[in-house]
Backbone of each chain as ProteinMPNN parsed JSONL, in Angstrom:
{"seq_chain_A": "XXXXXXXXXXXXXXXXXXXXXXXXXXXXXXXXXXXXXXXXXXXXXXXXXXXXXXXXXXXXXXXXXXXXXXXXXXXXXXXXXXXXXXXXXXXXXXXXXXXXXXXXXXXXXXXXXXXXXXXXXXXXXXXXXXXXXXXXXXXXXXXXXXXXXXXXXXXXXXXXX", "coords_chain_A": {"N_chain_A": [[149.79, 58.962, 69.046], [150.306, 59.137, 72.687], [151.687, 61.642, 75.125], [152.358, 61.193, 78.672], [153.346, 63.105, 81.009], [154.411, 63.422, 84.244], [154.51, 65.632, 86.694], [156.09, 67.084, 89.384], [156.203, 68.881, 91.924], [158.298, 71.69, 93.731], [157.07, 72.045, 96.268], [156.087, 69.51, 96.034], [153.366, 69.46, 95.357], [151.278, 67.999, 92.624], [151.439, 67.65, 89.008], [149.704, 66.686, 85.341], [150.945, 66.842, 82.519], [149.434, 66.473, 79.339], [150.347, 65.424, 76.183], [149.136, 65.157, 73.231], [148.235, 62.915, 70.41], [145.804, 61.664, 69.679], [142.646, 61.775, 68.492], [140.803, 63.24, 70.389], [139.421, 64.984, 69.279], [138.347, 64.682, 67.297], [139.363, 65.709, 65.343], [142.234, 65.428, 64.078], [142.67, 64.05, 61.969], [141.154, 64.772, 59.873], [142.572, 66.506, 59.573], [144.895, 65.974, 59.015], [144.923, 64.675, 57.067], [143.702, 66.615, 55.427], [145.598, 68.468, 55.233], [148.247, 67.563, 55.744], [149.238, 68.334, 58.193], [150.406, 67.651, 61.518], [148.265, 67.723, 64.028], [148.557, 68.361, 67.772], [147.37, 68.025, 70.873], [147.674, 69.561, 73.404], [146.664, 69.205, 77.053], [146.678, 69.954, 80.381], [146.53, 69.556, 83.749], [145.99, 70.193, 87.145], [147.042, 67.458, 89.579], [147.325, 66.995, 92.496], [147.124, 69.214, 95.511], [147.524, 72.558, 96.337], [149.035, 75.05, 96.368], [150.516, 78.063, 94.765], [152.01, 77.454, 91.224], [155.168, 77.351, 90.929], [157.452, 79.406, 89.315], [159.835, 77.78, 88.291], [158.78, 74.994, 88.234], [156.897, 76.374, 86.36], [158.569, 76.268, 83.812], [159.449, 74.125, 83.446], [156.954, 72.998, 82.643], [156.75, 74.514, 80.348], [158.785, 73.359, 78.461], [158.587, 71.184, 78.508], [156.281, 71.02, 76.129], [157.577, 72.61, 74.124], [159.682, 70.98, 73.195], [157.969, 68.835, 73.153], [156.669, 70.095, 70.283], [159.539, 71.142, 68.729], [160.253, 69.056, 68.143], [158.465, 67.671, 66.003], [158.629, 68.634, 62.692], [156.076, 68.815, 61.442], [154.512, 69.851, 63.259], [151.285, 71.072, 64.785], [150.282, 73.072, 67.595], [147.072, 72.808, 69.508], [145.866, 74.074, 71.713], [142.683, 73.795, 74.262], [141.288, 75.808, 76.278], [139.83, 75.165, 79.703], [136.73, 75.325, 80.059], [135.121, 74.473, 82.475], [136.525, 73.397, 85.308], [137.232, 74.643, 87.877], [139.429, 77.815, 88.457], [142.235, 78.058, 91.033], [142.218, 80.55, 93.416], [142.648, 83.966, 92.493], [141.776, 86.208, 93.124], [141.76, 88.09, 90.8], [139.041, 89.2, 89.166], [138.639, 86.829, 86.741], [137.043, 84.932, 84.503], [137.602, 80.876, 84.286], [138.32, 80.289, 81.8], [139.514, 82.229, 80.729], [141.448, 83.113, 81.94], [143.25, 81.189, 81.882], [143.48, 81.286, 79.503], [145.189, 83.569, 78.97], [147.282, 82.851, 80.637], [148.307, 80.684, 79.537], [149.344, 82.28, 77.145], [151.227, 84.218, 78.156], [152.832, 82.177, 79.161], [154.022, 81.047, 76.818], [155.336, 83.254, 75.409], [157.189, 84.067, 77.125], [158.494, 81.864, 76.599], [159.531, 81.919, 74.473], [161.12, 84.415, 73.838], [163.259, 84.409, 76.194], [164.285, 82.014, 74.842], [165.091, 83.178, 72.516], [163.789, 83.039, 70.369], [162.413, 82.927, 66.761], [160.098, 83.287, 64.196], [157.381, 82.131, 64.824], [153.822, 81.641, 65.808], [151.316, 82.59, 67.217], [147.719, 82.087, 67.401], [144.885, 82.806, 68.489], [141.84, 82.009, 68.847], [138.241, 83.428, 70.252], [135.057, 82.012, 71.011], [132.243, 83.576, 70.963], [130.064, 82.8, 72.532], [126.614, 82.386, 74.209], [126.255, 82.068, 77.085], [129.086, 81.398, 77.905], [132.188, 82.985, 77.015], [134.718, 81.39, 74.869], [137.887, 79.748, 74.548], [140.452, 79.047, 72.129], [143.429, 78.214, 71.735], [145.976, 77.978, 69.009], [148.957, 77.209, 67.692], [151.97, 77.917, 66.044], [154.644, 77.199, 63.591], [155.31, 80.064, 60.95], [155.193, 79.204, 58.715], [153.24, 77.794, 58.06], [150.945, 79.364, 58.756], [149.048, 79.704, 56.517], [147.959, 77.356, 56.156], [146.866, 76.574, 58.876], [145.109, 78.831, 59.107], [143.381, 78.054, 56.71], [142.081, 75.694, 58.31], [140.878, 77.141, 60.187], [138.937, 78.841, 58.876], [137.835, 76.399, 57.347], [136.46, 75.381, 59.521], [134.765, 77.586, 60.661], [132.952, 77.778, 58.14], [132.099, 75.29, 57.932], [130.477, 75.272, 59.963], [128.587, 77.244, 60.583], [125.99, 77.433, 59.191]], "CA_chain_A": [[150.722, 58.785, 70.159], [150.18, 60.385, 73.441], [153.291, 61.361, 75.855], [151.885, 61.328, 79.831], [154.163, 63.73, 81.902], [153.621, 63.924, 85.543], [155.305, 66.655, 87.338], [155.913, 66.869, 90.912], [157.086, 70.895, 92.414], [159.285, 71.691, 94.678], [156.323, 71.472, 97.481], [154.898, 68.424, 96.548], [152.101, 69.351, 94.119], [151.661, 67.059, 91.162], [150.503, 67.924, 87.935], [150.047, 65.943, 84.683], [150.868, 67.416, 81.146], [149.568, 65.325, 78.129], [150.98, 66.104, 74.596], [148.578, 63.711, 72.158], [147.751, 62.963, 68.707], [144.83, 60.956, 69.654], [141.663, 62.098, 68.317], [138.878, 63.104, 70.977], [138.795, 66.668, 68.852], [137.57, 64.654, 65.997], [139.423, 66.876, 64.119], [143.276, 65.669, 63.867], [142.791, 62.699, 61.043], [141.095, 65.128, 59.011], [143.698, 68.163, 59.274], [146.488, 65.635, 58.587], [144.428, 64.086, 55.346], [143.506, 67.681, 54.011], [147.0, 69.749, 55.063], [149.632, 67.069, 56.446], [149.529, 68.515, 59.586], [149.894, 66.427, 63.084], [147.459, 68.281, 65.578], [149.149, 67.661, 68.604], [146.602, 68.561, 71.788], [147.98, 70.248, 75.436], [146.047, 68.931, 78.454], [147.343, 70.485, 81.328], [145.783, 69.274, 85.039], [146.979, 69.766, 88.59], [146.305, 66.429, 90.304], [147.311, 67.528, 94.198], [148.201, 70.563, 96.248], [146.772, 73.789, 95.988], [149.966, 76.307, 96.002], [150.954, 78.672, 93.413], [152.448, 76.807, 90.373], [155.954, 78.188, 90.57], [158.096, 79.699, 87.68], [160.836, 76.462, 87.92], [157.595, 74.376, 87.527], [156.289, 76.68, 85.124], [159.11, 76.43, 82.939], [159.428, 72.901, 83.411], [155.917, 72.859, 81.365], [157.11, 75.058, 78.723], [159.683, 73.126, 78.0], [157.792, 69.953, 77.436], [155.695, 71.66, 75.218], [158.819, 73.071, 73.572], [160.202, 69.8, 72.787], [157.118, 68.273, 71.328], [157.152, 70.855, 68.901], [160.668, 71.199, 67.688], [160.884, 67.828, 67.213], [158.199, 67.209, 64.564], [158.489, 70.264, 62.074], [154.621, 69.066, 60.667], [153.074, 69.828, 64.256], [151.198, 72.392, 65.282], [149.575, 72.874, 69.099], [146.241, 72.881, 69.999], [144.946, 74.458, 73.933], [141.447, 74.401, 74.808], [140.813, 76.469, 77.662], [138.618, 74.238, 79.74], [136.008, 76.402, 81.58], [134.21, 73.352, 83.483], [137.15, 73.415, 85.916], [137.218, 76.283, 88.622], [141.098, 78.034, 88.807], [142.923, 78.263, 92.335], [141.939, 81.871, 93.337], [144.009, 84.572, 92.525], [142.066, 87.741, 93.817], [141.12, 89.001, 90.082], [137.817, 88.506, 88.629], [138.848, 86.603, 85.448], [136.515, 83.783, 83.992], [138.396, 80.379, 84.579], [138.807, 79.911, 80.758], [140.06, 83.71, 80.341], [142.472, 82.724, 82.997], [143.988, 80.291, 81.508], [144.162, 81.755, 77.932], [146.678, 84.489, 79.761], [148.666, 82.034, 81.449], [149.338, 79.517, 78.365], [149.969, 82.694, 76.367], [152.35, 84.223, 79.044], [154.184, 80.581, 79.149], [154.625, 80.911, 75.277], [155.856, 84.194, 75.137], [158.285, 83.793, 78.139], [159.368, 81.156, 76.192], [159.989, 82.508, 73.051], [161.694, 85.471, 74.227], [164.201, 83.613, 76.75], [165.411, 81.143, 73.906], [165.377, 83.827, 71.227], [163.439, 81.893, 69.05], [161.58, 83.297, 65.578], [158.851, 82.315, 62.948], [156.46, 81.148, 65.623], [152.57, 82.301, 65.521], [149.509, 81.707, 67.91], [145.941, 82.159, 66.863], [143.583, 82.843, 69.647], [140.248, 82.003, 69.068], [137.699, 83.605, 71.08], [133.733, 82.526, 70.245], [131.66, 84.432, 72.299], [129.105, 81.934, 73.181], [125.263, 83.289, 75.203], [126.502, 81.8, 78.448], [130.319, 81.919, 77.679], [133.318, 83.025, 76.107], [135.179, 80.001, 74.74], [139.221, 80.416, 73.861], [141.601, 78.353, 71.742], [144.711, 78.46, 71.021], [146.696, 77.113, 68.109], [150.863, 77.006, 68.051], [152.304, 76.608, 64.833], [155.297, 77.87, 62.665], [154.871, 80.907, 60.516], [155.136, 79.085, 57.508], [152.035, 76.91, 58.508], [150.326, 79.96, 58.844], [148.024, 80.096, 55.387], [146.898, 75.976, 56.341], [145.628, 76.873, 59.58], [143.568, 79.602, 58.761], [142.345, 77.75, 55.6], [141.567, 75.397, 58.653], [139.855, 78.232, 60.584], [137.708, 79.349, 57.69], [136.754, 75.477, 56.922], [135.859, 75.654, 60.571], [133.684, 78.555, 60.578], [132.089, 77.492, 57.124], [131.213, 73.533, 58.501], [129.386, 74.785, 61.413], [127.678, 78.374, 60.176], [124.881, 76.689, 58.603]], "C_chain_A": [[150.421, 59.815, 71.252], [151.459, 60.271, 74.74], [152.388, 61.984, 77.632], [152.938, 61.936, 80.41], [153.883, 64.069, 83.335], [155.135, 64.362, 86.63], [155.002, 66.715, 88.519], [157.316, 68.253, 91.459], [157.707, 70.79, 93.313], [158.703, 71.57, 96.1], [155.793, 70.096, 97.554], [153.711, 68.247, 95.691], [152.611, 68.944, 93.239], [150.324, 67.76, 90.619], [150.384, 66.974, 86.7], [149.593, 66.738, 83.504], [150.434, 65.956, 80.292], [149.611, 65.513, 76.737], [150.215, 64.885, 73.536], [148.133, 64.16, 71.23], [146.418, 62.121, 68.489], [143.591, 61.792, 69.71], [140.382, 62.638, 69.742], [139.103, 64.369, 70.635], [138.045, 66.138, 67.76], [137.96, 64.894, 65.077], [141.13, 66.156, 63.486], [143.381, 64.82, 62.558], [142.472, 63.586, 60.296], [142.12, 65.949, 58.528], [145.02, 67.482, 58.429], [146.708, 64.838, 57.12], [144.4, 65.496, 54.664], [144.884, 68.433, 53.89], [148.287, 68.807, 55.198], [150.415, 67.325, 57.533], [149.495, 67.814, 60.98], [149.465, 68.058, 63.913], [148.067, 67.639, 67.133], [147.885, 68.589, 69.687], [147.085, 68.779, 72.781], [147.246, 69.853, 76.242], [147.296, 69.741, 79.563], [146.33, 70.051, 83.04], [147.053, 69.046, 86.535], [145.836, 68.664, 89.167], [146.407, 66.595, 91.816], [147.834, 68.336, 93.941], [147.304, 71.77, 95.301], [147.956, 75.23, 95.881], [149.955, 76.473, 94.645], [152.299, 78.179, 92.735], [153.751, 77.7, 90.337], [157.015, 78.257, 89.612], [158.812, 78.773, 87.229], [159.864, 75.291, 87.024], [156.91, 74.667, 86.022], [157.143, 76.334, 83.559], [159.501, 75.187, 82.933], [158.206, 72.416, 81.884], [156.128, 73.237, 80.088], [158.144, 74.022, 77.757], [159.761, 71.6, 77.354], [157.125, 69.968, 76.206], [156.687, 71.762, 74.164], [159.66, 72.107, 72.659], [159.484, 69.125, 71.989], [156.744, 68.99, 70.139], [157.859, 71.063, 68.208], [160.904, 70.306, 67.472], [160.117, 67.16, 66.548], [157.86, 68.955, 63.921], [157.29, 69.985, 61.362], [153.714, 69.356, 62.12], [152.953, 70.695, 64.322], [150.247, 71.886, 66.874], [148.48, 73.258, 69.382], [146.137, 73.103, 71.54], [143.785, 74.564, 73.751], [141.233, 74.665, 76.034], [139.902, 75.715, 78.505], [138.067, 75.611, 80.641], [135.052, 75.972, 82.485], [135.065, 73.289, 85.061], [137.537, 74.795, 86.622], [139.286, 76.612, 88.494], [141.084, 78.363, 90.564], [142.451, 80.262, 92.325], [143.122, 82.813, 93.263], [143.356, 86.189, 92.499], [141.551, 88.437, 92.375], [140.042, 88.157, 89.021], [137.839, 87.858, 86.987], [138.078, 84.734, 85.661], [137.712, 82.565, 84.143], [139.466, 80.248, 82.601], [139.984, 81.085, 80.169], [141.328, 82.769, 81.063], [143.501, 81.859, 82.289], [144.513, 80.442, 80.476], [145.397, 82.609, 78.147], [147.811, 83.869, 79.793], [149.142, 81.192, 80.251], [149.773, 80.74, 77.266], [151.243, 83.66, 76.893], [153.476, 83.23, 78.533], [154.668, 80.814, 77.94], [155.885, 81.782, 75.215], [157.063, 84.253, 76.082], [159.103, 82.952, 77.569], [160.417, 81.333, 75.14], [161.019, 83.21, 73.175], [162.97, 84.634, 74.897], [164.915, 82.558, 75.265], [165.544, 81.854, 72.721], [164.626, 83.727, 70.018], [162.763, 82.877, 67.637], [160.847, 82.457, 64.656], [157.582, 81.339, 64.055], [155.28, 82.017, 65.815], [151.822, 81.313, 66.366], [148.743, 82.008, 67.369], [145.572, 81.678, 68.027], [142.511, 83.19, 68.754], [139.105, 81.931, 69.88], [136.113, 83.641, 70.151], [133.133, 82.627, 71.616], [130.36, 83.975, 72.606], [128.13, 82.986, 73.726], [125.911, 83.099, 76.42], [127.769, 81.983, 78.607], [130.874, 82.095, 76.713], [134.017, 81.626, 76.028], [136.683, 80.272, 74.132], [139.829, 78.93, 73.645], [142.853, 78.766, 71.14], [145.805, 77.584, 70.031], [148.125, 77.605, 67.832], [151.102, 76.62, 66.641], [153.628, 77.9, 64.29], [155.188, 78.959, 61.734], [154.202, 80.599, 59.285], [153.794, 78.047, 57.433], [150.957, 77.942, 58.67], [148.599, 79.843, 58.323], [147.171, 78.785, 56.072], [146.289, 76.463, 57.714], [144.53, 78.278, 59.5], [142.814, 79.029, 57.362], [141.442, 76.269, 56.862], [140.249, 76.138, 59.793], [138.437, 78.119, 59.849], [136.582, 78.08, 57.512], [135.814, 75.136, 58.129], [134.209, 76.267, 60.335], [132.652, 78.006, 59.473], [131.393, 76.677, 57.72], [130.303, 74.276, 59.569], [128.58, 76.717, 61.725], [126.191, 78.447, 59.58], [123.48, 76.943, 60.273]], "O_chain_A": [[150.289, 61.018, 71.023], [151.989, 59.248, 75.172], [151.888, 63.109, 77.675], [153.863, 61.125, 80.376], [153.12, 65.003, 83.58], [156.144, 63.8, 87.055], [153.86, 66.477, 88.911], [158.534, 68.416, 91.393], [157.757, 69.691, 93.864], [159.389, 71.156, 97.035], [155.266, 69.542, 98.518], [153.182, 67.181, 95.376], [153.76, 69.112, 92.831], [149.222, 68.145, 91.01], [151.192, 66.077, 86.938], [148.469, 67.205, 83.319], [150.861, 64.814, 80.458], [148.539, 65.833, 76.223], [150.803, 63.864, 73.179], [147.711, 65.292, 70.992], [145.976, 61.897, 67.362], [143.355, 62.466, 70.713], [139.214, 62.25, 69.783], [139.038, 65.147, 71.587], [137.188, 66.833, 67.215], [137.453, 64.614, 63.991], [141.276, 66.394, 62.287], [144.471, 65.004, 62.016], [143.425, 63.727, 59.53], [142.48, 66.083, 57.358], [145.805, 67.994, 57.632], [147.669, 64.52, 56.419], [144.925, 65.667, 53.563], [145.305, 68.919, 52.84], [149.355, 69.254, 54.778], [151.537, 66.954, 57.876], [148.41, 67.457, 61.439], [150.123, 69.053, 64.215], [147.924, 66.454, 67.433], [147.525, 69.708, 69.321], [146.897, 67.767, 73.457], [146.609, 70.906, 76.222], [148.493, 69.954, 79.371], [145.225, 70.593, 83.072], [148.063, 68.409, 86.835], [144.609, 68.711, 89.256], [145.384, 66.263, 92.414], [148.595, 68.628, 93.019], [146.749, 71.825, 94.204], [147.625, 76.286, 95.341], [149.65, 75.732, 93.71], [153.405, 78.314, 93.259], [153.617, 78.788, 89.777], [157.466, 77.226, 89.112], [158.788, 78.567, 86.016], [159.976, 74.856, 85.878], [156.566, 73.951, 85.082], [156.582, 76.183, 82.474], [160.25, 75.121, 81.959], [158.389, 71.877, 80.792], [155.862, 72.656, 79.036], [158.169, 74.017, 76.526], [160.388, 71.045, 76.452], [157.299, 69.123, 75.328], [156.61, 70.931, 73.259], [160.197, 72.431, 71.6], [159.705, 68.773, 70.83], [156.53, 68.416, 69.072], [157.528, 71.251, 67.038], [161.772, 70.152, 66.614], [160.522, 66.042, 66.228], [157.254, 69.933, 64.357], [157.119, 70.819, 60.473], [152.501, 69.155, 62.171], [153.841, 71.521, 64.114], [149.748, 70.797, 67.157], [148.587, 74.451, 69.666], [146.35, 72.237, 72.389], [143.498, 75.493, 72.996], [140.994, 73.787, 76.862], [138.861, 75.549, 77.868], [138.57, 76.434, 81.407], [134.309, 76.693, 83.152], [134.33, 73.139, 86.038], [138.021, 75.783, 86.071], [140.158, 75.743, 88.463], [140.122, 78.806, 91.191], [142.427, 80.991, 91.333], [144.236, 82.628, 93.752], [143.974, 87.167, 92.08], [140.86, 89.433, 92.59], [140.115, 87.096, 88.401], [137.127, 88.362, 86.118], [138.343, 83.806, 86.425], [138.853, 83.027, 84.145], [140.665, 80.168, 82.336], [140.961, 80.895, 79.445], [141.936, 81.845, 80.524], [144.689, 82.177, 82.338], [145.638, 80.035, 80.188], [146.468, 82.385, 77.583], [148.91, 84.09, 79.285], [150.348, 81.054, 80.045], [150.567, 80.341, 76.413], [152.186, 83.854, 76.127], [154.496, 83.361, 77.857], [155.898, 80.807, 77.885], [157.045, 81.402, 75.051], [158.088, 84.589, 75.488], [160.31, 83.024, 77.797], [161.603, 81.033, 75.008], [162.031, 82.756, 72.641], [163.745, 84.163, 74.065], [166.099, 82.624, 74.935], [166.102, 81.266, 71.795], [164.84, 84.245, 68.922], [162.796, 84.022, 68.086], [160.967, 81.254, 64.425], [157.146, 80.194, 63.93], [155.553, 83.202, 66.005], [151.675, 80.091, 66.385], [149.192, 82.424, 66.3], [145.777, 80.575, 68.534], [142.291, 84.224, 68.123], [138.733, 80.839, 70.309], [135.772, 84.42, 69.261], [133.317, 82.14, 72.731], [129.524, 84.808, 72.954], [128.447, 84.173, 73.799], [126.204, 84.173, 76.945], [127.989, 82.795, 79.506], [130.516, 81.667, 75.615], [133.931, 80.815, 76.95], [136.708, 81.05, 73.178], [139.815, 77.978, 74.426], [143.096, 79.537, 70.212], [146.359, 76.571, 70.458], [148.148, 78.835, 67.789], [150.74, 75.591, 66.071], [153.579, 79.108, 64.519], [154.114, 78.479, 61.372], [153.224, 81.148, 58.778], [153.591, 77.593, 56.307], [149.847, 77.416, 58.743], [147.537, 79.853, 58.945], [146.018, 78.935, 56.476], [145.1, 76.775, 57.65], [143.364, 78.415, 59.869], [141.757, 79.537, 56.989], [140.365, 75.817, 56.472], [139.116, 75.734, 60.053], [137.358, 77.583, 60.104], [135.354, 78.153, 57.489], [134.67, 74.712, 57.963], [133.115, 75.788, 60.036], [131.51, 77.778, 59.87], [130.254, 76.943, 58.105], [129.323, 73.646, 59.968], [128.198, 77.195, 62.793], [125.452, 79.431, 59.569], [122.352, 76.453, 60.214]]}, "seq_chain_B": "XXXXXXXXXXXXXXXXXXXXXXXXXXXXXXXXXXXXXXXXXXXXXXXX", "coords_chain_B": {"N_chain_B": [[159.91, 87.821, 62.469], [159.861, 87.376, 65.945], [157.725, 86.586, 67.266], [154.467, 86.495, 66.97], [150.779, 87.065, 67.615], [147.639, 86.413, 66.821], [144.547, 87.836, 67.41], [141.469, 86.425, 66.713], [137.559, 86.977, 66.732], [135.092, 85.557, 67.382], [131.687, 87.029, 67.199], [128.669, 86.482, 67.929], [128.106, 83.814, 67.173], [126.962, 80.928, 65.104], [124.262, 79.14, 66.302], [125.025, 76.425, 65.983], [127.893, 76.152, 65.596], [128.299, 77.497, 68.126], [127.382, 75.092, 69.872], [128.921, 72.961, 69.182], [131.044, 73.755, 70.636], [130.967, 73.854, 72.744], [130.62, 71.367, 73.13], [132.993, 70.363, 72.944], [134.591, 71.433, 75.0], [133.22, 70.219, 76.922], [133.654, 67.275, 76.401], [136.858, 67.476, 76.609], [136.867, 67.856, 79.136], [136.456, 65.334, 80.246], [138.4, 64.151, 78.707], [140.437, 65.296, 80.378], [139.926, 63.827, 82.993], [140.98, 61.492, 81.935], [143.355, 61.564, 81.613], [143.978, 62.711, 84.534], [144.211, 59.631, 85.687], [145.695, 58.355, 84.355], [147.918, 55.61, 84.3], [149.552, 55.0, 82.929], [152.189, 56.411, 82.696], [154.977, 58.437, 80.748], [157.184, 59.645, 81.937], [158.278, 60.821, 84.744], [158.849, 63.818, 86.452], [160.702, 65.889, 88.742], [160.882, 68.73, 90.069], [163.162, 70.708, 91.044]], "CA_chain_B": [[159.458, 88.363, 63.666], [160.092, 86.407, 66.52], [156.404, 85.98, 68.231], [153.182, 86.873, 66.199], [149.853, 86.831, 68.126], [146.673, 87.011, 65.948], [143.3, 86.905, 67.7], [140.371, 85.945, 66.051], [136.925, 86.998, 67.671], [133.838, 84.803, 66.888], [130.835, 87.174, 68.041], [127.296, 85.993, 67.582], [128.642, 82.419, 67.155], [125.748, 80.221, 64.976], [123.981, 77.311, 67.308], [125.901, 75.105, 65.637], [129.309, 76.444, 65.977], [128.625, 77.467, 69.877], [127.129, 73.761, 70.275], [130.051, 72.658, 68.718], [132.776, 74.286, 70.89], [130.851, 73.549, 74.158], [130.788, 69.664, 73.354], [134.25, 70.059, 72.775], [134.737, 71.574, 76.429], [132.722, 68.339, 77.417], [135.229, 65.987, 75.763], [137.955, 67.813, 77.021], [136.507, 67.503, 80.788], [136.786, 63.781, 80.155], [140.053, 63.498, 78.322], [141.455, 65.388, 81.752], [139.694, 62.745, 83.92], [141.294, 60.477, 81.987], [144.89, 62.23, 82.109], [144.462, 62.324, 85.685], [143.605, 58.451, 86.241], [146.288, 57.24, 83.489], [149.196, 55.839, 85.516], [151.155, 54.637, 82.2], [153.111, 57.709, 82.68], [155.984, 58.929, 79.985], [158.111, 60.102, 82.324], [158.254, 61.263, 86.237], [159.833, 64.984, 86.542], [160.45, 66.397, 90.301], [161.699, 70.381, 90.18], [164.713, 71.174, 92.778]], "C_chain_B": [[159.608, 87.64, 64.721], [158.671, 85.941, 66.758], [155.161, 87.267, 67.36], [152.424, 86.571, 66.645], [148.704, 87.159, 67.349], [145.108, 86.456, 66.953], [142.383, 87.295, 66.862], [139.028, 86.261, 67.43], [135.749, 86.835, 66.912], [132.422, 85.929, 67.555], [129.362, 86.573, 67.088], [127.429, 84.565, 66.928], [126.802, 81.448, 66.149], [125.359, 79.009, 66.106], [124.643, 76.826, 67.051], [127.299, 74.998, 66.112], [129.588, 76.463, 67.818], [128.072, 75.914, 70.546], [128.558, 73.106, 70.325], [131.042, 72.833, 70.088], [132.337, 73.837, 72.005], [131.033, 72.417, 74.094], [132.063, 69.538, 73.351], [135.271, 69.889, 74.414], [134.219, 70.424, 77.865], [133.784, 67.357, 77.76], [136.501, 66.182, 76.551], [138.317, 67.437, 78.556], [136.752, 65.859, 80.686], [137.997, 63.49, 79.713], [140.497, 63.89, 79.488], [141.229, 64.573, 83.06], [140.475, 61.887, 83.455], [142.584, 60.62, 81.669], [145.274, 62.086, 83.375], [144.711, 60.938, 86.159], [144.972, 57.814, 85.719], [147.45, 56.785, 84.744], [150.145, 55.028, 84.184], [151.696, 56.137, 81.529], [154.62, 57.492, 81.963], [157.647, 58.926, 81.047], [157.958, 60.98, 83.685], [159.293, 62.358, 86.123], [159.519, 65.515, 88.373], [161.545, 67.596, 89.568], [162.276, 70.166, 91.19], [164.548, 72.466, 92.167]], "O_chain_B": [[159.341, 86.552, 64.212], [158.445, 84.786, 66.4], [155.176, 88.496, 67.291], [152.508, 85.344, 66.591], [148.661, 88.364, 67.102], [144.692, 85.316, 67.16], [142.42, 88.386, 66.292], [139.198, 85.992, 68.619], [135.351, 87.603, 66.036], [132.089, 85.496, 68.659], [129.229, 86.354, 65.884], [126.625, 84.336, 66.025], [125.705, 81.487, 66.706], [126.13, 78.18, 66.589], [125.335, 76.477, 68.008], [127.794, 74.101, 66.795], [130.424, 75.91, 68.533], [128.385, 75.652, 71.707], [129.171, 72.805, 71.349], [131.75, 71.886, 70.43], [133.232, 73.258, 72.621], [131.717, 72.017, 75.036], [132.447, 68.461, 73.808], [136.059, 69.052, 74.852], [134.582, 70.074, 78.988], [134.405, 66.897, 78.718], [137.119, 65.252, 77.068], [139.34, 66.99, 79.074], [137.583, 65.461, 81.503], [138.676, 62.623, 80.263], [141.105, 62.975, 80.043], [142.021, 64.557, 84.003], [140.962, 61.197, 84.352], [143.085, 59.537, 81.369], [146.355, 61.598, 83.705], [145.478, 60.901, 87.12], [145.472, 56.898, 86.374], [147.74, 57.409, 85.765], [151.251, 54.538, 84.412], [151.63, 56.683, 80.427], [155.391, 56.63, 82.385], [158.742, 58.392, 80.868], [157.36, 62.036, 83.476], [160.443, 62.081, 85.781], [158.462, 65.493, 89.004], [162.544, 67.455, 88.862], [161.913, 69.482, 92.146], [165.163, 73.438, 92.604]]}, "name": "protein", "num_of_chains": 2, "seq": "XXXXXXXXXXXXXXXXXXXXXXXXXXXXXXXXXXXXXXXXXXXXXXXXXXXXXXXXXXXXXXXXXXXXXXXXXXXXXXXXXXXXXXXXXXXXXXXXXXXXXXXXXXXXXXXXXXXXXXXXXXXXXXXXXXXXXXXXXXXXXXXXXXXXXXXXXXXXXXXXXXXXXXXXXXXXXXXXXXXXXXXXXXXXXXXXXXXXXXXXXXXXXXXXX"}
């Protein structure tokens, strides 16, 4: 299932969140055969307008996010940083993918904090590629912890060879 | 605890694995072409 959200700011810029369970990682059919986990994936894209994304907006996003998570207690959240896509300039020399790992872990933590919440764990994964750094981030409950790092590990193993 | 951050830092990545993650960054470039294009949209939000 994938949920299309398209946001439109208080100037005018549109963006479109997409919260899906549809495979193009490859990966979510297996995670949910070996652990019983739904992989849910984040897209995030501004489609017009070039202003700075502001905090109403921002917290607009969180809060989509927010929702498709508390309302299945087997998901966890996948971000991949894209770093094919330049960011809006903002004056400090940060890679676009860096950039972005900040800002979706900002959004979290802003979130967290403001609703009080507990038992909630990211995992940033940073592989440090020849040409780049590469960052993901995974969202999940505490108690979900042990399965994604036994999915980590099977990670790392499958593709160490 | 409320908020637990753990990073993980891959250095010296095998071919495989850094092949891996870049095709992924591929894929991804295409799923957001095809995020931007969709127009059977969920749900229309405007901020005030």
């Amino acid at each position: 299932m994938t949920r299309v959200y398209q946001i439109t700011s208080e100037n005018g810029d549109e963006y479109k969140i997409s919260l899906s369970q549809n495979d193009w990682l490859n990966l979510s059919g297996e995670i949910k055969e070996l652990f019983g986990l739904d992989l849910i994936s984040i897209e995030l894209v501004r489609v017009s307008g070039n202003a700075i994304t502001s905090s109403k907006t921002l917290a607009t996003i969180e809060q989509l996010i927010a929702d498709e998570f508390f309302g299945n207690p087997k998901a966890i959240l996948f971000y991949y940083c894209d770093f094919l896509n330049p960011i809006p300039t903002t004056g400090k020399k940060l890679r676009p993918q860096e950039y972005r790992s900040r800002l979706f872990s900002d959004m979290l933590q802003r979130y967290i904090s403001q609703h009080n919440l507990h038992g909630i764990s990211e995992v940033v994964t940073i592989v440090e590629g020849i040409d780049e750094p590469y960052y993901f981030h995974i969202i999940c409950r505490d108690h979900h912890l042990p399965e994604v790092q036994q999915i980590a590990s099977k990670l790392q193993a499958d593709f160490s060879k | 605890m409320a908020y637990t951050q753990i990073k993980i830092t891959v250095k010296q990545p095998s071919p495989k694995l850094e092949a891996f993650v870049r095709e992924l960054g591929v894929k991804k470039n295409e799923h957001l072409k095809e995020v931007m294009s969709q127009q059977d949209v969920t749900k229309k939000i405007h901020v005030k």
